[in-house]
N, C-alpha and C positions, 0 to 999 in steps of 0.2 A: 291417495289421500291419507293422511294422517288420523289413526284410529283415533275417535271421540272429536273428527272436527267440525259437524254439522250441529255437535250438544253445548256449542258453549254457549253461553248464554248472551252473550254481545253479538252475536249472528241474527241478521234481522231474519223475520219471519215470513218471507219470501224467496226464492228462486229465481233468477232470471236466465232465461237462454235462447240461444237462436231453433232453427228446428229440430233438434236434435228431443229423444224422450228420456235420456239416460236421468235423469232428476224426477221423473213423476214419481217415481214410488217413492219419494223421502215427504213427510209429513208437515207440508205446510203450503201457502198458497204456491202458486207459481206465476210466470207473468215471461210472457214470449216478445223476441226482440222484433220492436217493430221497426229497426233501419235494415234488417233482411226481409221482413216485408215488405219493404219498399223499394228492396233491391230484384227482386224476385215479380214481384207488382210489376214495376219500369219491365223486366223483357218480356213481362207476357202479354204486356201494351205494345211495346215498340216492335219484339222478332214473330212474337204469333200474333198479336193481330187480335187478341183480345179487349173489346172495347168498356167490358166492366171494372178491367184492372184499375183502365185511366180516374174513374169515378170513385173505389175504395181508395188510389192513391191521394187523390184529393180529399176523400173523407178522412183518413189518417192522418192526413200535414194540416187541417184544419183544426182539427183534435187538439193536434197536437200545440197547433198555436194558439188555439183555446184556455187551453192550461198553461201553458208558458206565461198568458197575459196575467195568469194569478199569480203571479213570481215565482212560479217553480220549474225550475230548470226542465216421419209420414209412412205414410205407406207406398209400399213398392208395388210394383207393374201398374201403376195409373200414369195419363198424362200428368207433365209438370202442373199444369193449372188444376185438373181434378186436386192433385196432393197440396198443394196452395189452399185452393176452398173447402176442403176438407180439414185441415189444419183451423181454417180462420174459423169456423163455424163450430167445430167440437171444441175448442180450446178460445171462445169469444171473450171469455169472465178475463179470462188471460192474455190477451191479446185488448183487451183494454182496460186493463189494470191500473196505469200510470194518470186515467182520469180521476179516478176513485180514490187511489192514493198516492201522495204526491211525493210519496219515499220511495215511487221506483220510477226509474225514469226512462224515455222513450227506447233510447236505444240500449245496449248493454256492453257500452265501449268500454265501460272503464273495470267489467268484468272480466272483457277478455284481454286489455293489457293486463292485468294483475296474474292472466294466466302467461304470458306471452317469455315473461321471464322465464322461469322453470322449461318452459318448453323449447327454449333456446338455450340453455343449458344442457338439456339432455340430447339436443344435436348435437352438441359439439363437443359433448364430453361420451356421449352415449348412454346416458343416463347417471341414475344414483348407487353406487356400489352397496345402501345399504336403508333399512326403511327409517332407522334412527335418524343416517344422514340426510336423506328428503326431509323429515321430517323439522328439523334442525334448520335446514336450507327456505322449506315454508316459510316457517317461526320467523324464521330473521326480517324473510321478504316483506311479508305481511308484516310486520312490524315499524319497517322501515317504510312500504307505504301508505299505512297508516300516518305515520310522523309527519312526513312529508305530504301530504292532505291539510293536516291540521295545523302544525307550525310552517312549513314550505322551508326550512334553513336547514336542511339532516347535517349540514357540516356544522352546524354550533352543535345538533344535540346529540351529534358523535363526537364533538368533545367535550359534550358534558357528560356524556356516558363512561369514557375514558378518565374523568375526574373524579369518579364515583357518584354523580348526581345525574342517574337514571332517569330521562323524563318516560313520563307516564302518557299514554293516548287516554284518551276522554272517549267513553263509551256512551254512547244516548240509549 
């Protein structure tokens, strides 16, 4: 990652991620993806035979359609289910995040296409020959989808970029 990229100031004031912990130590809320909880829920219903899964899966899609109707869009050597409800229960505030506030949302797709590029990049080329060049390579991505979120046309505002009239993203 790009030194100084979690300080800028247009970076909203949350985290989202699936179960992974590599984000708890950075300073601000966090909020856990609940379409891996659901994915994870579903086989511990369906292959083990856990009958509380079926009940939290249904509490989380109800939730989840609860808020929608407002207009808005582990640890090791346990079983998979211990590390699931251990997960759900320490990390609750975070794992229902998206009711409370309506700027993060249930699952966290559109974090991981934003990473999906770069990391398809560094298969096929084997990474970045340089931390400028990442760096550089970010800036543009994030930039362009940004653009493309907010106007949807990046071919008119790569030729308006090329004209010399840079458009600008709108930060909230």
């Amino acid at each position: 990652m790009p030194s100084g990229f979690w300080s800028r100031s247009w970076v909203r004031q949350f985290t989202m991620a699936g179960n992974r912990n590599r984000y708890r130590d950075l300073a601000c809320l966090h909020a856990l993806c609940n379409a891996h909880h659901l994915r994870e829920l579903t086989y511990l219903f369906e292959e083990m035979g856990q009958a509380w899964a079926e009940r939290l899966i249904d509490l989380l899609v109800e939730a989840c359609h609860e808020v929608e109707a407002f207009g808005k869009r582990g640890r090791t050597g346990q079983s998979e289910a211990l590390n699931l409800i251990y997960r759900l229960r320490v990390h609750a505030d975070d794992v229902w995040r998206f009711i409370a506030d309506h700027g993060v949302t249930f699952p966290n797709n559109i974090a991981e296409q934003a990473v999906r590029i770069p990391k398809v990049k560094q298969k096929i080329s084997g990474g970045f020959r340089t931390a400028n060049g990442l760096e550089t390579f970010c800036t543009i991505c994030s930039y362009l989808d940004t653009l493309h979120k907010q106007v949807g046309n990046l071919f008119h505002a790569l030729s308006l970029t090329f004209q010399g009239n840079t458009p600008q993203p709108h930060f909230a």
